[in-house]
N, C-alpha and C positions, 0 to 999 in steps of 0.2 A: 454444547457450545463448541463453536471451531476457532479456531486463530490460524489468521493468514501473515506469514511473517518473511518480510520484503529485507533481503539484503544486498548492498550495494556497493562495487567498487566505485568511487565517484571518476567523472571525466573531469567534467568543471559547471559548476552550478552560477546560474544567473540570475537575475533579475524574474524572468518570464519562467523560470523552471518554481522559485518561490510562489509564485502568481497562480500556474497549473497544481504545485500541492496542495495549497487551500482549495481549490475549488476540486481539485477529486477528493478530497476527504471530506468537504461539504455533499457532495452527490453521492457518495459512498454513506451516509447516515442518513441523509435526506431521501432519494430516491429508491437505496435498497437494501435499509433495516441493518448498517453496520454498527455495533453497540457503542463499541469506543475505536479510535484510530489515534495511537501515539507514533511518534517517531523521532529521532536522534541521529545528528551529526556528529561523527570523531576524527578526525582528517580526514584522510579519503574512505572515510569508511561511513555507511548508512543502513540505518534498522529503523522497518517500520513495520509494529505490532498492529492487525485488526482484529476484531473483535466479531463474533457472525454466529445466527440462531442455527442457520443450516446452508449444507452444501448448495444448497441449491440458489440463495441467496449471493456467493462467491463467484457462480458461474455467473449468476447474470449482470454481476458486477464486475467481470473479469470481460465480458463480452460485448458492454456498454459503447456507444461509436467515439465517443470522448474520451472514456477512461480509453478506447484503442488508440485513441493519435496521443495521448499522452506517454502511452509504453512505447510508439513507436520512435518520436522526441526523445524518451529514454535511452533506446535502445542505440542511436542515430548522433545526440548532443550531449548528456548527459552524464552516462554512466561507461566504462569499462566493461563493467560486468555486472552480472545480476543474478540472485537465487532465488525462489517462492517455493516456501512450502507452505500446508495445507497440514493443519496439524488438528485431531480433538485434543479437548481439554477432558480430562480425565478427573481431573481433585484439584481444586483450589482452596487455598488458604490466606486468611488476612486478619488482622489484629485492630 
């Protein structure tokens, strides 16, 4: 299993930015097998964990022409700054 995990300087989040994260974390589970998708605001600060069977699953969800004009909106309205890593998941634990 991988996790793709989104952090973010915020710019200033609106109305239509809330509107585009529901619907790429809908298309991100629905069209290309992401398991879970959480994510968290702290002032200007944003994390969002996914959840993913395989690499190859991220690429084509990385590559999607919607999930592109939404990082472009990101990149443009949205955010300051921005990380992605691409991490496996080695041991999990839970109670």
């Amino acid at each position: 299993m991988y996790a793709v995990i989104f952090r973010a300087e915020i710019r200033e989040l609106d109305d239509d930015y809330a509107a585009m994260a529901a619907q790429m974390r809908a298309l991100a589970i629905s069209e290309y097998g992401c398991l879970e998708f959480t994510s968290a605001t702290e002032g200007s600060q944003e994390i969002a964990i996914s959840y993913w069977q395989s690499q190859e699953q991220i690429k084509l969800w990385k590559q999607d022409a919607k999930h592109l004009i939404a990082q472009e909106l990101g990149m443009s309205k949205w955010y300051k700054s921005y990380q992605v890593q691409v991490v496996e998941v080695v041991r999990e634990y839970s109670s």
